[in-house]
C-alpha positions as CSV (number, residue, x, y, z in Angstrom):
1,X,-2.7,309.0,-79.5
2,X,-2.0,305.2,-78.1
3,X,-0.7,302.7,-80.0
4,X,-2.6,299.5,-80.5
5,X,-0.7,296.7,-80.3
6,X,-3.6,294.7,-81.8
7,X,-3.8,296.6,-85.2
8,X,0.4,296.7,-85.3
9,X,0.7,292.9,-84.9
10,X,-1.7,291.7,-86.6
11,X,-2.6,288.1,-87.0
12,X,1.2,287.2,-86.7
13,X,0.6,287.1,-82.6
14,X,-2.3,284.7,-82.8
15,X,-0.4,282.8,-85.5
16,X,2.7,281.9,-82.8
17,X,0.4,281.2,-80.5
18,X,-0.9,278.5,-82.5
19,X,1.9,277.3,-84.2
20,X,3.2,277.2,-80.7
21,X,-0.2,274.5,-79.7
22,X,0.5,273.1,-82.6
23,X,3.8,272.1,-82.2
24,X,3.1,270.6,-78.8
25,X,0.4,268.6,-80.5
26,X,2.8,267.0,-82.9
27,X,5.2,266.3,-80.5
28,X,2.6,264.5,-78.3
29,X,1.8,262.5,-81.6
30,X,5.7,261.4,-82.1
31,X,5.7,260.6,-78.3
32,X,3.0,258.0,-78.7
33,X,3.7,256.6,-82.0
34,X,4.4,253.4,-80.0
35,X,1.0,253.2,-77.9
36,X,-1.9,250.6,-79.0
37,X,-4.7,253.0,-80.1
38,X,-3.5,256.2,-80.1
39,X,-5.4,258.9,-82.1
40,X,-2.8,261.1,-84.2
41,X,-4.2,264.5,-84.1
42,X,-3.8,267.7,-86.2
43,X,-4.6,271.3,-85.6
44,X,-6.7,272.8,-89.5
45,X,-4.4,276.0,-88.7
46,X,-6.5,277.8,-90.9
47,X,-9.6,277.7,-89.7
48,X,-8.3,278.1,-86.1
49,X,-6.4,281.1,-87.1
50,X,-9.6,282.8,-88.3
51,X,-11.6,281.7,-85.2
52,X,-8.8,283.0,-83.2
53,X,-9.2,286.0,-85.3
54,X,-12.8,286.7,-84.7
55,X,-14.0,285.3,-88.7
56,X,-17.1,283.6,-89.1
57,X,-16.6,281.5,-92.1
58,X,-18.9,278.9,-93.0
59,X,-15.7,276.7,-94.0
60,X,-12.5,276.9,-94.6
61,X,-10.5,274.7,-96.7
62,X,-7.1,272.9,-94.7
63,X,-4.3,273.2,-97.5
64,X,-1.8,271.1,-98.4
65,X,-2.4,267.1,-98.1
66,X,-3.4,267.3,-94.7
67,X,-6.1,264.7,-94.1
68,X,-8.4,265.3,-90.8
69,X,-11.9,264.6,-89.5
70,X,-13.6,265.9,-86.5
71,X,-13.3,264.7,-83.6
72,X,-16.4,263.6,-81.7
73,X,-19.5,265.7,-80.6
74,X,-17.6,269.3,-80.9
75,X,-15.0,268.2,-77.9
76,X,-11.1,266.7,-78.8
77,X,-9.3,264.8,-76.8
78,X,-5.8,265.6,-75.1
79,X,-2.9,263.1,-74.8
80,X,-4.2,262.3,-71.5
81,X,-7.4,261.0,-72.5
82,X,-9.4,264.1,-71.4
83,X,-12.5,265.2,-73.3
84,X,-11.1,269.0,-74.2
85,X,-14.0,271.4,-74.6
86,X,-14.8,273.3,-77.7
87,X,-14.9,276.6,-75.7
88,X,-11.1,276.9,-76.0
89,X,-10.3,278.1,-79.1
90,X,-7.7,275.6,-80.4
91,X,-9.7,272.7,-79.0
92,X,-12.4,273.0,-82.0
93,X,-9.5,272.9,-84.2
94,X,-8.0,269.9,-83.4
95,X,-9.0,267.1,-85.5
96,X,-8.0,263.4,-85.7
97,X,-5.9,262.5,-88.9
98,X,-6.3,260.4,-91.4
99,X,-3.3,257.8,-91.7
100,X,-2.3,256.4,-94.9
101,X,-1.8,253.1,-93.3
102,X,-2.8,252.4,-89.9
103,X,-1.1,249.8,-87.3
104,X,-3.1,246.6,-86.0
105,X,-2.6,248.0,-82.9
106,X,-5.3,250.8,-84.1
107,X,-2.5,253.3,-83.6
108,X,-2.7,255.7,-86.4
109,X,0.8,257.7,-86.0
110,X,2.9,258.0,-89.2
111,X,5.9,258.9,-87.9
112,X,7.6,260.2,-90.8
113,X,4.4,262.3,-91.7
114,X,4.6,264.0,-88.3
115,X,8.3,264.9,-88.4
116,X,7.7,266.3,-91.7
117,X,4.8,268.3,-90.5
118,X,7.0,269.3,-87.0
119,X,9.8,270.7,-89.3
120,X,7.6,272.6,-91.7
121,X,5.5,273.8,-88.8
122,X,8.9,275.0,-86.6
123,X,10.3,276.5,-89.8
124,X,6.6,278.9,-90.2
125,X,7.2,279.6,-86.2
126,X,10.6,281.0,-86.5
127,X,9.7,283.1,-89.9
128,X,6.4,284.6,-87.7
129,X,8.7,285.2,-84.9
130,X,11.5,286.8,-87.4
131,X,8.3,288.8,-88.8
132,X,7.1,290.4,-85.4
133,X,11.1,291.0,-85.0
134,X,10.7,292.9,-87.9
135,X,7.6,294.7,-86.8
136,X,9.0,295.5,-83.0
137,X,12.0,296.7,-84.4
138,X,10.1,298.9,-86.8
139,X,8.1,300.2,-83.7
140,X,11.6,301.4,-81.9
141,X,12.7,302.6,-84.4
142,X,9.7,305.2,-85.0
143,X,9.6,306.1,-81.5
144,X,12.8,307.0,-81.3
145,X,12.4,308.8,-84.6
146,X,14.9,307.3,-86.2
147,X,17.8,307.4,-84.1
């Protein structure tokens, strides 16, 4: 009998995959916080986790304080510029957010709301990757039965 790496994992492998997108979004929103126009943009980890997981849920509530809207015509756009297609699964995620105050340059980068959500967001990586840790050394351990 195999073992399924799928059904041992979990959602925690998706999960650092995201949190891993996620964090390079955040970062791309701190490295513009200085350019006219720039869109700060989010990823609603929740309802990309459960479209990463297969779910079909008619809607899924972002938690927290975290204000987004959708970005244009089912396709986001990357720091570049680029129109990112909804096919990727992350891309559909991604949403524009809301600042509290924008800039009157249009830019809409807060940067003491995105190093807040950077920290938080790093802090949920490393306790997923201390969970699969957990769950690898479990693994060992009952293949080796115990020794």
């Amino acid at each position: 009998m195999g073992i399924s790496f799928d059904s041992v994992l979990g959602v925690h492998e998706k999960a650092l995959h995201l949190r891993a997108q996620r964090s390079e979004i955040i970062a791309s929103n701190i490295a513009n916080a200085d350019t006219p126009g720039y869109q700060a943009r989010d990823i609603d980890f929740k309802s990309a986790l459960s479209e990463a997981m297969g779910e079909n849920r008619a809607a899924v509530a972002s938690g927290g304080n975290l204000a987004l809207r959708a970005s244009s015509h089912g396709t986001s756009i990357n720091e570049s510029g680029q129109r990112i297609s909804s096919t990727n699964d992350v891309a559909a995620s991604i949403k524009y957010r809301i600042p509290m105050q924008s800039a009157l340059d249009g830019n809409t980068v807060e940067t003491d709301r995105e190093q807040a959500a950077f920290a938080d967001n790093t802090v949920r990586y490393q306790a997923t990757l201390q969970f699969l840790g957990g769950k690898f050394s479990s693994m060992k351990n009952a293949i080796s039965g115990g020794r």
